[in-house]
C-alpha positions in Angstrom: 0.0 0.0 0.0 1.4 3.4 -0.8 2.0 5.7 1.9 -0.7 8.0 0.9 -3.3 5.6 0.5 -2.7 4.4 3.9 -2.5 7.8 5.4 -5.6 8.4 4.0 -7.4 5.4 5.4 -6.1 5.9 8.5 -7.6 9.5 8.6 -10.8 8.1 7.9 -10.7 5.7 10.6 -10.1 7.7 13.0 -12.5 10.9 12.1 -15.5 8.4 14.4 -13.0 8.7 17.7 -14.2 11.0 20.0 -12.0 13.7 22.1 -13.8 14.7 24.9 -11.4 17.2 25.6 -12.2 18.7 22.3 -15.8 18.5 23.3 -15.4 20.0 26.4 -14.0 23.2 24.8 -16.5 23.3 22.5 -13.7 23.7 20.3 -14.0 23.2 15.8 -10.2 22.9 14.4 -10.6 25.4 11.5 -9.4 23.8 8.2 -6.3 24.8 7.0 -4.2 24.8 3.8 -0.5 25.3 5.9 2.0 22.7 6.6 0.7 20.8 9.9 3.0 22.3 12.9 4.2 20.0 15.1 2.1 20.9 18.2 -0.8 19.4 16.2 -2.2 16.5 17.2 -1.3 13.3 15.8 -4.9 12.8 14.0 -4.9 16.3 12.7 -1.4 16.2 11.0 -2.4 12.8 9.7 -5.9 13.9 8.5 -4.5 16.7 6.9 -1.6 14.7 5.1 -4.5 12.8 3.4 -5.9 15.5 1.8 -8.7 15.4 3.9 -11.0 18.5 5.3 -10.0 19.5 9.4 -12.4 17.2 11.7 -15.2 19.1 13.1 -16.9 18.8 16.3 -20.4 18.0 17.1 -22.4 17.0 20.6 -18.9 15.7 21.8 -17.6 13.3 18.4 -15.3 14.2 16.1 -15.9 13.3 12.7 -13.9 14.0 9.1 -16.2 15.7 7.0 -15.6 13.4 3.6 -17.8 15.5 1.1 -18.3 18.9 -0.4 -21.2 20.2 -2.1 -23.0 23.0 -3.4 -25.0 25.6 -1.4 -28.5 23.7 -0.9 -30.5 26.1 -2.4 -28.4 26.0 -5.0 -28.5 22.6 -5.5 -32.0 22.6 -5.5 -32.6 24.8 -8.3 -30.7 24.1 -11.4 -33.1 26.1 -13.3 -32.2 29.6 -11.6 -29.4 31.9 -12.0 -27.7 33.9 -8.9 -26.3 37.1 -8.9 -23.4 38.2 -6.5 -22.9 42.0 -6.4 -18.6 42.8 -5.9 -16.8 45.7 -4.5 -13.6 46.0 -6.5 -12.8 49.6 -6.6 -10.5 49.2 -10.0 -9.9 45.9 -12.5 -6.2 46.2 -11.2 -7.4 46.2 -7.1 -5.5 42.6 -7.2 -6.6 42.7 -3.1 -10.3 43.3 -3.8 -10.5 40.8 -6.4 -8.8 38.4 -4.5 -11.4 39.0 -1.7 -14.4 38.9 -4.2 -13.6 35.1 -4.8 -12.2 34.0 -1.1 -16.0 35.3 0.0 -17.6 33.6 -2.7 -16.5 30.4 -2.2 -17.5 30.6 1.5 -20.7 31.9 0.5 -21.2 28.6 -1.8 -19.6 25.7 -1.1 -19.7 23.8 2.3 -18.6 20.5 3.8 -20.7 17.7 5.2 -20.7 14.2 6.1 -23.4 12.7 4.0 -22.6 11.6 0.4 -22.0 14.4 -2.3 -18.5 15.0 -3.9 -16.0 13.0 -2.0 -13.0 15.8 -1.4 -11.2 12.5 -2.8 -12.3 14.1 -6.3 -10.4 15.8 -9.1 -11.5 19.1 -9.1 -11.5 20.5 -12.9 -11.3 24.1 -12.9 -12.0 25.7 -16.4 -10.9 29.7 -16.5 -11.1 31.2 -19.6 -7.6 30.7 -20.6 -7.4 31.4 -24.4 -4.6 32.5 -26.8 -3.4 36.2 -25.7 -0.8 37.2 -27.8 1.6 37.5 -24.7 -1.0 40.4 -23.2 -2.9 38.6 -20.7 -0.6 40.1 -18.1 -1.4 43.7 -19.0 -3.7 46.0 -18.1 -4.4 46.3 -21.7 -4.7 42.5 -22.2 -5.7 41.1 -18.9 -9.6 41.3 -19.7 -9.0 38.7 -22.0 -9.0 35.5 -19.4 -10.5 35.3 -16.0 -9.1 37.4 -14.1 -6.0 35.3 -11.9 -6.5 37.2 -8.7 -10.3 36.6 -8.6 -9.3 32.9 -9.2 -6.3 33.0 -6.1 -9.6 34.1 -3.9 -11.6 31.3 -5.1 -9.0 29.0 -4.8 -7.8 29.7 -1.6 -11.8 30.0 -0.5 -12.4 26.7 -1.4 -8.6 25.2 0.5 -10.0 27.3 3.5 -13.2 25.3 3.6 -11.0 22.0 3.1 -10.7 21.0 -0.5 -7.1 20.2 -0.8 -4.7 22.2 -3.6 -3.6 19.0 -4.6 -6.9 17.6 -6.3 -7.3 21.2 -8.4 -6.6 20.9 -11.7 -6.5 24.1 -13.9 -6.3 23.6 -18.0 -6.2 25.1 -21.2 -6.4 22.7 -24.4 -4.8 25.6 -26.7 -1.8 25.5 -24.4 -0.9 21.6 -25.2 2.0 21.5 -27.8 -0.2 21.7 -30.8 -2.6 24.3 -29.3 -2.7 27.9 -31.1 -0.7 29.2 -28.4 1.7 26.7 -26.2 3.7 29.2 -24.9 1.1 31.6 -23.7 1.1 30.3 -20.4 4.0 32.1 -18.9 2.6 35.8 -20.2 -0.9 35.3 -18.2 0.2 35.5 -14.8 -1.5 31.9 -13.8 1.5 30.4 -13.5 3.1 32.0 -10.3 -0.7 31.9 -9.1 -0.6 28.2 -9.7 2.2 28.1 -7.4 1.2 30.4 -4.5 -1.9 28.4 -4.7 -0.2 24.9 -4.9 -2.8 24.0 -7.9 -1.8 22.0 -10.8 -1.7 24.0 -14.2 1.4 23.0 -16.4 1.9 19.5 -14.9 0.8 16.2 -15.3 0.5 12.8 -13.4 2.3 11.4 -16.0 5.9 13.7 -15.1 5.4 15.7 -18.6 4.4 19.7 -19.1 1.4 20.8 -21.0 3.2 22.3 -23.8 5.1 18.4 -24.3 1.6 16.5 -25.2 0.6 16.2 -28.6 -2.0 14.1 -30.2 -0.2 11.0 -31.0 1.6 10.4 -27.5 -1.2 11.3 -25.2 -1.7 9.1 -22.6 -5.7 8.1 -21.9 -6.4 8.5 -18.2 -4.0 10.7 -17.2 -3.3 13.1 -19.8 -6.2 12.9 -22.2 -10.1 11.6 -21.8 -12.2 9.9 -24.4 -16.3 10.6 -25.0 -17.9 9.0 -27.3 -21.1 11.5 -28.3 -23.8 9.1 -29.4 -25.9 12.3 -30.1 -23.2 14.2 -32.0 -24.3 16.3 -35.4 -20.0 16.8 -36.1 -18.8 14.4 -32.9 -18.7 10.7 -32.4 -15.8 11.1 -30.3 -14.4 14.0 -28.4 -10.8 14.0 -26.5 -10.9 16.3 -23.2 -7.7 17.3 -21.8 -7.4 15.4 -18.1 -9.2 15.5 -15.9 -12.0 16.9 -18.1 -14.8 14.5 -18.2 -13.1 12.1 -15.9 -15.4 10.2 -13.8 -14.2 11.3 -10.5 -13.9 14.7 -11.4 -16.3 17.7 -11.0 -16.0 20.7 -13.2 -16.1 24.1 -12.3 -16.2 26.5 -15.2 -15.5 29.9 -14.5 -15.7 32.1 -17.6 -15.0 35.5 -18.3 -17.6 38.4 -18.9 -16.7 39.4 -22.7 -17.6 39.6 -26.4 -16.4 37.7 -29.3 -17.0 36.5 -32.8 -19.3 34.0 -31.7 -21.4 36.7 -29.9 -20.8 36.0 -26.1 -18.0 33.7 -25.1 -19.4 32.7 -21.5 -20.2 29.4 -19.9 -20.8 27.9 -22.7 -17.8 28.1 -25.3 -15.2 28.5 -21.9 -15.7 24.9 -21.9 -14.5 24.7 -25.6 -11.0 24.9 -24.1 -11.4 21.6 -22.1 -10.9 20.0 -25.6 -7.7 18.4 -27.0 -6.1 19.8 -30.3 -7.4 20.0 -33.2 -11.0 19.0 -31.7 -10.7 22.1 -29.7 -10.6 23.9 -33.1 -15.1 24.7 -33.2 -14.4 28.1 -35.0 -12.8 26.4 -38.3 -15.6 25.6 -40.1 -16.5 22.5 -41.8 -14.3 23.3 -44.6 -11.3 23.4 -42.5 -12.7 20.0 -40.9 -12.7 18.1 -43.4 -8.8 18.9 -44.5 -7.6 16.7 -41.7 -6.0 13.3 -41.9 -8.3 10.5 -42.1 -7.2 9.2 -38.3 -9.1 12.5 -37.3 -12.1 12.2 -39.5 -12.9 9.0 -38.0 -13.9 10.9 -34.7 -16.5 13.2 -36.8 -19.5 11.7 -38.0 -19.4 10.5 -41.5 -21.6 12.7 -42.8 -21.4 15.7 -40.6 -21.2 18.2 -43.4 -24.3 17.2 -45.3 -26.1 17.1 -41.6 -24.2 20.6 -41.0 -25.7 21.7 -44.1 -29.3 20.7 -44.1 -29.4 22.0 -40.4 -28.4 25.4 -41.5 -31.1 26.0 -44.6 -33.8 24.3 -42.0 -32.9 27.5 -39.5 -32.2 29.8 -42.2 -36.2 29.5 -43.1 -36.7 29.6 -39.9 -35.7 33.0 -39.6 -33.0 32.7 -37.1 -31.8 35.9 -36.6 -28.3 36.8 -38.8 -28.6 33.4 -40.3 -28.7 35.1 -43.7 -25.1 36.7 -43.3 -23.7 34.8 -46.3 -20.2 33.2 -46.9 -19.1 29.7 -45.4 -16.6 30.8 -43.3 -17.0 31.3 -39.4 -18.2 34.6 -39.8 -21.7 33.8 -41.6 -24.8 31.9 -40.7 -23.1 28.4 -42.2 -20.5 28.9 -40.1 -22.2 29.5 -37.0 -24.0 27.0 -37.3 -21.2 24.6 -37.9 -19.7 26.0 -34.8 -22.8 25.9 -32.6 -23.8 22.0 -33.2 -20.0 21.1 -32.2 -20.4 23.3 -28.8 -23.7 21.5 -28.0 -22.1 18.1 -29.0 -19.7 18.8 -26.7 -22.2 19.7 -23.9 -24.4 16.4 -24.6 -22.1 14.3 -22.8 -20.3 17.2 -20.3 -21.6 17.7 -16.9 -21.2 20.8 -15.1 -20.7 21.0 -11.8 -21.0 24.7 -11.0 -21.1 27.6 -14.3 -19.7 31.2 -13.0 -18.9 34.0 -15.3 -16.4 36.4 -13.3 -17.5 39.8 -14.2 -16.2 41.9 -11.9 -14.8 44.0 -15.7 -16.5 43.0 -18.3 -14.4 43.2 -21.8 -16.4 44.5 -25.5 -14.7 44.0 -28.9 -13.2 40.1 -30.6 -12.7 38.6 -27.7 -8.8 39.5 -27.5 -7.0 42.9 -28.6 -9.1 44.2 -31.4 -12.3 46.5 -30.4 -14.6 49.4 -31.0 -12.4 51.7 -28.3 -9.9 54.3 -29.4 -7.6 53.2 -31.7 -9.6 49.7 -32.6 -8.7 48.3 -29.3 -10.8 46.5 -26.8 -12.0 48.3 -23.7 -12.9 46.3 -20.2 -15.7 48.3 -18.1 -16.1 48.2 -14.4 -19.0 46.0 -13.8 -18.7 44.3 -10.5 -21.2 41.4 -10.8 -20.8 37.3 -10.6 -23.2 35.2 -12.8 -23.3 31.7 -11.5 -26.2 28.4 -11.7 -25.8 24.8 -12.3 -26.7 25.0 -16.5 -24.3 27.0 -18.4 -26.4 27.9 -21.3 -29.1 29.2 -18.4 -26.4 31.4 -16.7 -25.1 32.6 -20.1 -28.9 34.1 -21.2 -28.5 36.2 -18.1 -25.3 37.1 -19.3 -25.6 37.4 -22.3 -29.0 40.2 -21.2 -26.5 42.4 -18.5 -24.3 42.6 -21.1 -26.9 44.6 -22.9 -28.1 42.1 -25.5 -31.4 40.0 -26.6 -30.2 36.5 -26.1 -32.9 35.2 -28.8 -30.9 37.3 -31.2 -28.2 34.1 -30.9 -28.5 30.9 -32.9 -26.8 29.1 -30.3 -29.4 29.5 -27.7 -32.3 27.8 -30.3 -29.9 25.2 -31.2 -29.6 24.3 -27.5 -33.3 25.2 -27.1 -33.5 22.6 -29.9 -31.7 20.0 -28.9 -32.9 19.6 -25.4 -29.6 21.3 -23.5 -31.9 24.4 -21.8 -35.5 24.8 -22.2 -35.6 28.9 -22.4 -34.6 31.7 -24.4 -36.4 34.4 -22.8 -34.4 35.4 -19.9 -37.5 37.2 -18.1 -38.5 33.8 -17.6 -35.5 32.6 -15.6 -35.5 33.1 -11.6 -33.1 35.2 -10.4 -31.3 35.6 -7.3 -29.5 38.6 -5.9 -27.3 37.0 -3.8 -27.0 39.2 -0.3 -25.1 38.9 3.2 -28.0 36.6 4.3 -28.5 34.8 1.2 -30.6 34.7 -2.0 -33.1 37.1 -2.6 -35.8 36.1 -5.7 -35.2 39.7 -7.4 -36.5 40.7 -10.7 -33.9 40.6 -13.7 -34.9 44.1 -14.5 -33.4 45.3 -11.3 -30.0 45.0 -12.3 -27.9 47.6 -14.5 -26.9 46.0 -18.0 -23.4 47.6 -19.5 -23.5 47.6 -23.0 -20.6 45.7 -24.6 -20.3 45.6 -28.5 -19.6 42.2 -30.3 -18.4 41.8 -33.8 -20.9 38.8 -34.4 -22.4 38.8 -37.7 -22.4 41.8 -38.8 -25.5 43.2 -41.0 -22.6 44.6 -43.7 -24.3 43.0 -46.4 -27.5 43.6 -48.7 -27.3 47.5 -48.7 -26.9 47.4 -44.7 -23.9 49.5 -42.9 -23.7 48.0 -39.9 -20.7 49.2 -37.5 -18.0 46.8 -37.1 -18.8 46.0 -33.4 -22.4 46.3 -32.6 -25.2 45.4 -30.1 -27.4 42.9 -30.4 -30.0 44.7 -29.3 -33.0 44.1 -31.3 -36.6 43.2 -30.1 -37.3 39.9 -30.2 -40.7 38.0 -29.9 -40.2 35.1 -27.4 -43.7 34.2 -27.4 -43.1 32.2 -30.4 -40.8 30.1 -28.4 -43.2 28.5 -25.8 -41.9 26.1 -23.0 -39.0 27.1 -20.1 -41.6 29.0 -17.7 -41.0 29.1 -14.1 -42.0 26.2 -12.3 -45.4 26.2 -11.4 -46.0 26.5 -7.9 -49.3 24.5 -6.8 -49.7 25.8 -3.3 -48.1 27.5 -0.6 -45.3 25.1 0.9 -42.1 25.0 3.3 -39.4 22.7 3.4 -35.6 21.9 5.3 -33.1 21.9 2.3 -30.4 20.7 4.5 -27.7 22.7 6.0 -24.7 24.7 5.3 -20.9 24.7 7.5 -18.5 27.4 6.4 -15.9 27.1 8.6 -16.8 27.4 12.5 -20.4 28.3 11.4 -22.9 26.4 10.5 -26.5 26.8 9.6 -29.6 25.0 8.3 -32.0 26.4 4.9 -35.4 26.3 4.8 -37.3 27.2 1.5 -40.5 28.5 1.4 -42.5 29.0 -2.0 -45.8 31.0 -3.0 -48.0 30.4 -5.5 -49.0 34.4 -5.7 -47.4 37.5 -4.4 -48.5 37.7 -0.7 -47.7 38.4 3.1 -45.4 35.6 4.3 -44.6 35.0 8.4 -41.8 32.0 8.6 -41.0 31.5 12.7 -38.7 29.6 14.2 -40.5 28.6 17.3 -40.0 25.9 20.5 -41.6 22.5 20.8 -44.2 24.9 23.2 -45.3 27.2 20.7 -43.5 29.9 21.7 -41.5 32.1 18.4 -37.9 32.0 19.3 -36.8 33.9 15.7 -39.0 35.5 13.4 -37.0 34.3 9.8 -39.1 36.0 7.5 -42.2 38.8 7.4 -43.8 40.5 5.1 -44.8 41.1 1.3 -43.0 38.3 -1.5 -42.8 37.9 -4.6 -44.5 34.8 -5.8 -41.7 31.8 -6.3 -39.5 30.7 -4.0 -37.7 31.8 -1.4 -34.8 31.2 1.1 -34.1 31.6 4.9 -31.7 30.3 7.4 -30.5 29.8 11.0 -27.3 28.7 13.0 -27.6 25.5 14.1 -28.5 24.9 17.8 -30.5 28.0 17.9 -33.6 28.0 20.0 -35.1 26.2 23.5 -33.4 23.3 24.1 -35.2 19.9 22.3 -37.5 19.8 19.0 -37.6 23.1 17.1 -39.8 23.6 14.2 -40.6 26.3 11.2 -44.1 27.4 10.9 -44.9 29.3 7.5 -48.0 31.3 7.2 -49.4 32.9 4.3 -53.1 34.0 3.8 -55.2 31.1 4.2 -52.6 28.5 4.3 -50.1 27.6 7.3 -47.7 24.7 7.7 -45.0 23.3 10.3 -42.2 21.7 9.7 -40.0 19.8 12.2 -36.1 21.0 11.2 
């Protein structure tokens, strides 16, 4: 057995011995991402060796928490979109940004002991990490990736809470040795992040560097990961760079808030980049496709380009929007579409643990130097929000909307629509959270301040049109021809426990509460007796569904319960 499998088990083993002196002090060992000291306790030093979270204490046992998961309310609603509000004074406040993402992760990731992502897990971290031209560590250039001292935060949020360095993997398919930009690594500023962070970026199981694989010697398991995509239109197989699509991984893709020639690159086309050379190459068209060698062809389905094809005049009659824009390059409605089927091919057999666009500056222009700012460059505006939900095409709509556009103006979002991946165009008909101090608050979409940023997609330059170079995408469209994606329907008035939530010494349990109509709502926390020991909510709510929550151990000592009372309707709950 190797050493750290055994130190591992014996961590685990001993996480169900109690300490009573621990108990006593009523004492929770914080976890920590240093070096154990030697005045540690043995079981400490050997719990933390194994990569496991700090034990914490509970009615007098001490137990190694073995999972992480998601916020609950999270968790429980794939179909909504949260909005965090930052602080960041500047895009170059490297402190502020740092800060954004520490408080982040503690605001949505916990620990707990019943089964959800064993911290044994590769964690997959995808940051927008494209080509920069040797700019993305300039002030000029850095709004081209996600921004590396928002990332440091997040990291080291989610090492304070007890994921160990060691399982985070951060890649960039471009950056393998027959990427579009190898080398690019060094000018982005990730890689002295990676190691004051202890992450893995440029290095793999196998002993080689990122810029060393090609194609022909990558290894499967460690270095590269096969899917097959038995729904493909372009795909039958697709290789991820490890540990994309690994099966005890769990991706987190944090994108960056910017144009590009595809429209948006968000959620979505981040995870473009998990992809191996050449099959990260979706912009190149299906001419450019079929030019490579026949042991590359076999991965694309044999008749991709006749599929490609008859998908494109189908949505051309349609009347998707731009569609017309001729040529059969990238840059016309044949090549969007082209590029759009192998993005949702992709996301057919890619699950998503957690989507986040970091917009704390959003970026307008190509998506790298080029823009509509002086001198044609890109320009990065100040606009201090995070985007984040469990469906990337979901988070991307709202995105895509604060970033001043009509998402039904995209093809990509009906060719999802179409193909099952999201069940919504209209981003009115999302939920949305503002996510506060004391949690998520169901706030409408029209709340929030959009920022304008001009895109270069398909530009109406063609049949006696003028359109500028970089444009919005701004005009009406008429969603009621797309039925389907509404808000769940609430029946009736209802309250439930959702579980709880432990960020380090704290920890608290969530209760949802949901109405079927805008109305007075009282939620109480209240002793076995009757009597109201916390009023958690009061007053007038939006119809939907809403959060509260409370440290644990709060109230009269023995049974607590919830009582929710709307207008003609009142429920308990025993939590």
């Amino acid at each position: 057995m190797r050493r750290r499998d055994f130190l591992k088990l014996t961590a685990l083993a001993v996480a169900e011995v109690v300490l009573a002196a621990c108990a006593r002090m009523g004492a929770t060992p914080r976890p920590s991402a240093q070096p154990a000291r030697e005045s540690e306790e043995p079981m400490q030093k050997a719990t933390k060796q194994a990569g496991l979270a700090t034990p914490t204490v509970t009615g007098g046992q001490v137990r190694a928490k073995r999972y992480f998961a998601l916020h609950p309310f999270i968790e429980a609603h794939p179909e909504a979109v949260f909005i965090v509000r930052t602080r960041v004074g500047s895009k170059t406040d490297a402190e502020g940004k740092k800060q954004a993402g520490l408080d982040l992760a503690q605001r949505i990731l916990t620990l707990q002991d019943t089964p959800g992502i064993p911290l044994t897990h590769k964690l997959a971290i995808k940051p927008n990490l494209t080509c920069t031209s040797g700019q993305g560590n300039t002030e000029g250039g850095m709004g081209i990736i996600t921004d590396r001292y928002f990332m440091e935060g997040l990291i080291e949020g989610m090492k304070k809470l007890g994921l160990p360095a060691e399982n985070m993997y951060l890649r960039e398919g471009n950056w393998l040795g027959e990427g579009y930009c190898p080398g690019d690594a060094q000018s982005t500023g990730y890689v002295e992040m990676a190691e004051r962070t202890g992450v893995h970026l440029l290095d793999f199981p196998s002993g080689r560097k990122i810029q060393e694989l090609t194609l022909s010697t990558l290894q499967e398991g460690t270095e590269v990961i096969w899917k097959d995509c038995p729904e493909g239109v372009v795909f039958r197989r697709i290789g991820y760079v490890a540990p994309f699509n690994q099966e005890d991984s769990w991706l987190l893709d944090v994108a960056k808030l910017k144009t590009h020639g595809m429209g948006m690159t968000l959620c979505v086309k981040n995870l473009q980049g998990m992809c191996v050379p050449p099959y990260v190459r979706f912009c190149e068209g299906v001419e450019n496709t079929l030019k490579h060698p026949a042991h590359i062809l076999k991965d694309f389905q044999p008749d991709f380009a006749e599929h490609v094809e008859r998908l494109y005049r189908e949505h051309l009659e349609a009347g998707f929007p731009r569609w017309d824009r001729p040529g059969r390059d990238w840059n016309s409605g044949y090549g969007m579409e082209m590029w759009a089927q192998r993005t949702c091919d992709s996301h057919s057999v890619t699950q998503v643990g957690l989507c986040l666009i970091e917009g704390i500056y959003g970026r307008n222009g190509n998506a790298f130097m080029e823009g509509p700012g002086p001198g044609g460059k890109a320009e990065d505006f100040l606009t201090n929000v995070l985007i984040l939900g469990k469906n990337p095409f979901r988070v991307d709509i709202i995105g895509t909307w604060l970033a001043g556009h009509e998402p039904g103006n995209l093809g990509l979002f009906h060719i999802a629509r179409e193909r099952g991946l999201v069940d919504v165009l209209d981003p009115l008909e999302i939920p949305v959270y503002l996510w506060e101090d004391e949690g998520p608050k169901l706030t409408p979409l029209t709340d929030f301040e959009r920022v304008p940023l001009k895109t270069p997609y398909l530009r109406r330059d063609y049949g006696g049109q003028s359109e500028p170079a970089y444009h919005m995408l701004d005009e009406p469209f008429d969603y009621s021809k797309f039925p389907g994606g509404k808000r769940a329907r609430i029946e009736r008035p209802g309250v439930r426990l959702l579980g709880r939530m432990c960020a380090g010494r704290s920890e608290r349990k969530i209760v949802e509460y949901a109405l079927a109509e805008d109305g007075y709502v009282r939620l109480e926390l209240c002793a076995r007796d009757g009597r109201v020991e916390r009023v958690l909510a009061e007053g007038r709510f939006r119809k939907g569904v809403h959060m509260a929550s409370f440290p644990c151990g709060e109230g009269a000592p023995g049974p607590i319960y919830c009582r929710f009372q709307t207008p003609g309707f009142e429920e308990r709950i025993e939590v």
